[in-house]
C-alpha positions as CSV (number, residue, x, y, z in Angstrom):
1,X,7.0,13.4,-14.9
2,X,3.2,14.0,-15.7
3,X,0.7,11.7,-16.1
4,X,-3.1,11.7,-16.3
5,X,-5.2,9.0,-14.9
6,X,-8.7,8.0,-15.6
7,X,-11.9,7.7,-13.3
8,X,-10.8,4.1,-12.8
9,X,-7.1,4.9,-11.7
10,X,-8.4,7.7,-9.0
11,X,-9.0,5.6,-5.6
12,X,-5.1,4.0,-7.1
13,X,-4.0,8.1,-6.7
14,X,-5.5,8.9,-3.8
15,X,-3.9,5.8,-1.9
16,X,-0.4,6.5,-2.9
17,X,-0.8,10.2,-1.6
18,X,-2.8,8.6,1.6
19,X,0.4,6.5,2.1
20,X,3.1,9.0,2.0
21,X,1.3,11.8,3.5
22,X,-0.1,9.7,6.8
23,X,2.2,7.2,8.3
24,X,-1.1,5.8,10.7
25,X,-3.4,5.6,7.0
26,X,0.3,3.5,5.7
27,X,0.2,1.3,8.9
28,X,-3.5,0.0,8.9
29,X,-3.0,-0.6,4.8
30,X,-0.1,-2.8,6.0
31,X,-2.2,-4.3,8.6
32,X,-4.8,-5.1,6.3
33,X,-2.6,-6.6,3.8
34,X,-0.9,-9.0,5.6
35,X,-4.2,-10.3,7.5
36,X,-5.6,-10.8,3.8
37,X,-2.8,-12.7,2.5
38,X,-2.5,-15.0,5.6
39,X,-6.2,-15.4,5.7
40,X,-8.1,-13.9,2.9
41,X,-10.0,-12.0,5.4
42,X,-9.4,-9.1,7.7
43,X,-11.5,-9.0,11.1
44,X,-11.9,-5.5,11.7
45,X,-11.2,-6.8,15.6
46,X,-7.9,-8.2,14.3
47,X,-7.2,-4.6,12.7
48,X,-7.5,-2.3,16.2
49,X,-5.7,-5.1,17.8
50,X,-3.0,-4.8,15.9
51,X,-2.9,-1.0,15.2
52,X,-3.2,-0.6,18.9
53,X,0.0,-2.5,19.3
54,X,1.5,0.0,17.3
55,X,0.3,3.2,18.2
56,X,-0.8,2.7,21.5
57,X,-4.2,2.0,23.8
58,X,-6.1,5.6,22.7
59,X,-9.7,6.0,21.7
60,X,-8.1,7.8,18.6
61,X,-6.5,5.1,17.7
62,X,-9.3,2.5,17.8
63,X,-11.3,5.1,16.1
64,X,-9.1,5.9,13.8
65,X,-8.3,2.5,12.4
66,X,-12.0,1.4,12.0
67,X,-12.5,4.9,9.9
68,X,-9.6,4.4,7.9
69,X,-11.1,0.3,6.9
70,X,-14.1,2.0,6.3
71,X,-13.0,4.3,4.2
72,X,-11.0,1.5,2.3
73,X,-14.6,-0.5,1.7
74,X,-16.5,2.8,0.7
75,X,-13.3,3.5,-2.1
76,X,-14.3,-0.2,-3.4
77,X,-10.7,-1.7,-2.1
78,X,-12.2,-3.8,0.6
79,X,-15.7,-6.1,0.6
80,X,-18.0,-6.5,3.6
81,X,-18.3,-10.3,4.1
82,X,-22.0,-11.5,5.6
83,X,-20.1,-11.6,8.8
84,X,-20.5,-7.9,10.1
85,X,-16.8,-6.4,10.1
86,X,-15.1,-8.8,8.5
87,X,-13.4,-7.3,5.1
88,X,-12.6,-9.3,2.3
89,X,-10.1,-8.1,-0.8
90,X,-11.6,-6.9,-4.2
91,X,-11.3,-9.5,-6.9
92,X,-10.1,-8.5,-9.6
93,X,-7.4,-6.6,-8.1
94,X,-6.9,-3.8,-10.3
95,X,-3.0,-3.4,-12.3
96,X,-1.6,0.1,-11.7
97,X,0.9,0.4,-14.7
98,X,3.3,3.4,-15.6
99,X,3.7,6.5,-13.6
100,X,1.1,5.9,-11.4
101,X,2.9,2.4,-10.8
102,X,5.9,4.4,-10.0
103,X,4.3,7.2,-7.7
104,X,2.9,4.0,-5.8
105,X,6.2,2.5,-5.4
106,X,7.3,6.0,-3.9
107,X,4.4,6.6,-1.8
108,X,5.2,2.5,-0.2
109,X,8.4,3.6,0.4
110,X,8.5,7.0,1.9
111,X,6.0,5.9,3.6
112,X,7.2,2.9,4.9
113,X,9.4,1.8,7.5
114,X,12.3,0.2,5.3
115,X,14.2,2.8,2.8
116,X,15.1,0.7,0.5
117,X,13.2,-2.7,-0.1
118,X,13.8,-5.2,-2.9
119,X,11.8,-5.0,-6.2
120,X,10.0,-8.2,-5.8
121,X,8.8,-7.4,-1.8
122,X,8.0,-3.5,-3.4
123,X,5.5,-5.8,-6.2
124,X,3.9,-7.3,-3.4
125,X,4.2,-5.0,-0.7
126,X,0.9,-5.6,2.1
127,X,-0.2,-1.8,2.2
128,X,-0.6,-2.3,-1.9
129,X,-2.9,-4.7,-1.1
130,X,-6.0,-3.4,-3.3
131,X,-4.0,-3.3,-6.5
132,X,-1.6,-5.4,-8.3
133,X,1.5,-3.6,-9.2
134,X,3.2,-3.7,-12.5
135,X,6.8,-2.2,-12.8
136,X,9.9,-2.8,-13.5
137,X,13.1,-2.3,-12.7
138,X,13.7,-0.7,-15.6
139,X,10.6,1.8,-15.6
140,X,12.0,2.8,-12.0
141,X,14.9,3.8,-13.5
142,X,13.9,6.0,-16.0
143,X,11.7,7.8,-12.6
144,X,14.9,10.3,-11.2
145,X,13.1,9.6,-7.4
146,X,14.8,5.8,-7.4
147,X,17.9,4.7,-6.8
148,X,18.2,0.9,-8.2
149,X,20.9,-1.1,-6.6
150,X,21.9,-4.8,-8.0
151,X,22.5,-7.3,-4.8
152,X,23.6,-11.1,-5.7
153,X,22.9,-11.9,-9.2
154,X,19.0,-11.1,-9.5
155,X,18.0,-8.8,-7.0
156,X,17.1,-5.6,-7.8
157,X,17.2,-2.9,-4.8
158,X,14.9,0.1,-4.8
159,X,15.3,3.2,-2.9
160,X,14.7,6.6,-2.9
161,X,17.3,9.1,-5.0
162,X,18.7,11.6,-2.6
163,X,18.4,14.0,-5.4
164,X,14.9,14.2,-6.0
């Protein structure tokens, strides 16, 4: 399913590929996320700590994470505060509609740890952080990469399609 994206909808593009082609790029996003939404800020000491937990005690690593936040500010998803290394979201947060909604909802799973996730925790997913997700159920559908399963009366499972 083609789709062309605008100069506005890029850094959206090259996160999604960044997130299903490097599982250690997926992990700091996730990282980053979830120290935004408990705190509305993201130590960058907070970060290695954490990504070190994960990946282990290795100069790469350390390294590693602090290029990848950097990266994240220099794309415009991330804001230095006037504390030195301490990263604030964007406001606005960008929507990411259509097929670049749906390739992002791909990327956040195969990249992921879970392989299927519900809809509403896919919307709001930490390693989406920079951009607010707009999809449906119903748009993921129509995308032959998902597999939408119903659980309980209003849940709607995602997953990705064996045949794709």
């Amino acid at each position: 399913m083609p789709f062309q994206v605008d100069a506005s909808e890029r850094v959206a593009l090259h996160w999604a590929m960044s997130l299903a082609a490097y599982p250690f790029f997926s992990d700091v996003a996730a990282i980053v996320g979830r120290l935004l939404e408990l705190q509305d800020e993201a130590p960058m000491t907070h970060i290695v700590r954490r990504t070190v937990e994960l990946w282990g005690d290795r100069e790469k690593v350390r390294g590693g994470s602090q290029k990848i936040v950097r990266s994240m500010a220099d794309w415009g998803c991330l804001t230095e505060s006037s504390s030195k290394g301490v990263f604030r979201r964007r406001t606005p947060q960008p929507a990411v509609r259509g097929g670049l909604a749906s390739l992002l909802a791909e990327a956040l799973i195969f990249g992921g740890e879970q392989s299927a996730v519900p809809l509403p925790q896919l919307l709001r997913h930490p390693a989406a952080f920079p951009f607010q997700l707009e999809v449906t159920a119903h748009e993921l559908r129509r995308a032959q990469c998902f597999e939408i399963n119903r659980q309980g009366l209003d849940i709607d499972v995602v997953s990705l399609s064996a045949r794709a």
